[in-house]
N, C-alpha and C positions, 0 to 999 in steps of 0.2 A: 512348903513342907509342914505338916501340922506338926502338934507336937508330941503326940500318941507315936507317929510314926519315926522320929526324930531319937525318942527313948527306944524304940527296937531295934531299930539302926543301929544304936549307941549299945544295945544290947548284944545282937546279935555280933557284930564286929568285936565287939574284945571277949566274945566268946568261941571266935577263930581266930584270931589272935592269940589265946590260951591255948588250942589245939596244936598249933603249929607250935607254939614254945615248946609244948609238951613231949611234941612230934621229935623236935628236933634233938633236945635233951636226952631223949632214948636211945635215938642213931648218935650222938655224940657217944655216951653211956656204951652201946654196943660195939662204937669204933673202939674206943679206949680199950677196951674188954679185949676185943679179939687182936689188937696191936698188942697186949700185955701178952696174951699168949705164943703171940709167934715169937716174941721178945723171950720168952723165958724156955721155948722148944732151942731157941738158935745159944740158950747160954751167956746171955749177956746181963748183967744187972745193969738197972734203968741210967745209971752212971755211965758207964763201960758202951751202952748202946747208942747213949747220945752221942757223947765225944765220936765214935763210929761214923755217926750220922750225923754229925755237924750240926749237932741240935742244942740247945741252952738244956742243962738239967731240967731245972723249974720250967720249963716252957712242957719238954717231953713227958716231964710229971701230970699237968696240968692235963696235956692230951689223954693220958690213960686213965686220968677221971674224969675224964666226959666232959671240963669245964670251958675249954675255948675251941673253937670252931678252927681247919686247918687250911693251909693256902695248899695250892699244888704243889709251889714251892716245895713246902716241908714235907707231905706223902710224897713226892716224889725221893727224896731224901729219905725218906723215912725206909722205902721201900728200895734203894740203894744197900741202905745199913743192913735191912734182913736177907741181902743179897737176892732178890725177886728183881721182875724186869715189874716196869709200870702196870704195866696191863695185867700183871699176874698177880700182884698182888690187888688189885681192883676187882678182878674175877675173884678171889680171892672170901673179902670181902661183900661182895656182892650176893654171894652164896651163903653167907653167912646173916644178913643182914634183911634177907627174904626170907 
């Protein structure tokens, strides 16, 4: 591998690397977003919704600013607590997120 080739490589890769951060940061951002709204249509403060949803406060905080990524786990919980079935709130979001 020369080494003109070596630098674009090393270019192009953490320059989709950056896309995908970015990418992902936004669908985190818009999860958060629209979990805060259905959270605030059903009446619960982000307190009151966790406890609901067996969810740590700071953790559920954390989700509606877009800053950690979620297991099924906890959407699956999550969407327990807004009284939705799994798929529905998935459809849910899926519409939203398109």
């Amino acid at each position: 591998m020369t080494e003109v080739y070596k630098q674009q490589f090393a270019y192009f890769g953490s320059w989709c690397r950056l896309l995908i951060m970015d990418e992902r940061k936004y669908l985190r951002r818009r999860l958060g977003k629209t979990l805060r709204g259905l959270r605030l249509r059903k009446g619960f403060s982000q307190l009151g919704f966790a406890k609901a949803a067996g969810i740590d406060r700071s953790y559920y905080a954390k989700i509606e600013k877009g800053t950690v990524d979620i297991s099924l786990t906890i959407f699956r919980r999550i969407s327990k607590g807004l009284g939705f079935r799994l798929s529905r709130l998935a459809r849910v979001i899926e519409r939203i997120l398109d």
